[in-house]
C-alpha positions as CSV (number, residue, x, y, z in Angstrom):
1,X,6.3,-4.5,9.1
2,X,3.7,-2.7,11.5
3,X,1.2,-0.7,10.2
4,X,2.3,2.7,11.0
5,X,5.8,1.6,9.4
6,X,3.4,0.8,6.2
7,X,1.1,4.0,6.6
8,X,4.5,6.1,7.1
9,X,5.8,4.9,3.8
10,X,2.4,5.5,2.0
11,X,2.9,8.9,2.8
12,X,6.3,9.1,2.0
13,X,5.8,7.8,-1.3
14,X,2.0,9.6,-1.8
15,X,1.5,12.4,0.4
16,X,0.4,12.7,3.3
17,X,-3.0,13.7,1.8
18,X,-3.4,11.6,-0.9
19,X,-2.3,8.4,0.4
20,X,-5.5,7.6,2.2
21,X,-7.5,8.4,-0.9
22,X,-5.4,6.0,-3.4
23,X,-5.2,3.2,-0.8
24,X,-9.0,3.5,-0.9
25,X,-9.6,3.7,-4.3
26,X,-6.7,1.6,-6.6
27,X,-8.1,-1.9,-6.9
28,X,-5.2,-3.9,-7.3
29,X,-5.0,-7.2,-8.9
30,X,-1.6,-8.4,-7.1
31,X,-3.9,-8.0,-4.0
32,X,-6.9,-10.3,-5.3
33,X,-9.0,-7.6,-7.1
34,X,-9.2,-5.4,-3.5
35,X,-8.3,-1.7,-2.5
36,X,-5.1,-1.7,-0.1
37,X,-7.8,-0.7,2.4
38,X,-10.0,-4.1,1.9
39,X,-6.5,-5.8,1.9
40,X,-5.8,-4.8,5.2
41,X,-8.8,-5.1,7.0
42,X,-9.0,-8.7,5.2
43,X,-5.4,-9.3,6.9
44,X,-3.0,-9.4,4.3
45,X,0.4,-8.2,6.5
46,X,1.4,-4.8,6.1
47,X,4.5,-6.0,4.1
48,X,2.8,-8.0,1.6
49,X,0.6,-5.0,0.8
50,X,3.7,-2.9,0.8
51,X,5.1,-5.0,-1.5
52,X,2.1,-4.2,-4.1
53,X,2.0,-0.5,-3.6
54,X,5.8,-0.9,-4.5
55,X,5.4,-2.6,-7.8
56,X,2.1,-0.6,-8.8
57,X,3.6,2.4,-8.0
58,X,7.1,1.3,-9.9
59,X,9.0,2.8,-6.8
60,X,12.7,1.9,-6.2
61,X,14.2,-1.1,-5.1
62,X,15.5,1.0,-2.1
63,X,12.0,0.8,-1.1
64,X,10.8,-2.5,-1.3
């Protein structure tokens, strides 16, 4: 998964609008106690974030 791929589904799932503000702002223990920001710029891949905004967010299997 590429980024934009990622960023497109965080706004799918979020809002356009509100997806920047929760990626900056959910510290997420699956993700090491970080912020799917701080994930990212640490390189996690895109997927493996994904994968954590999936279960946090409870979203259907369709979108894992």
């Amino acid at each position: 998964m590429r980024h934009t791929e990622f960023w497109a589904r965080m706004s799918a799932a979020l809002g356009e609008s509100y997806a920047p503000v929760w990626s900056s702002q959910q510290v997420m223990a699956s993700l090491g106690g970080r912020t799917v920001d701080q994930a990212l710029a640490d390189g996690l891949s895109p997927k493996q974030v994904w994968r954590a905004v999936v279960e946090r967010l409870e979203l259907p299997e369709s979108e894992r």
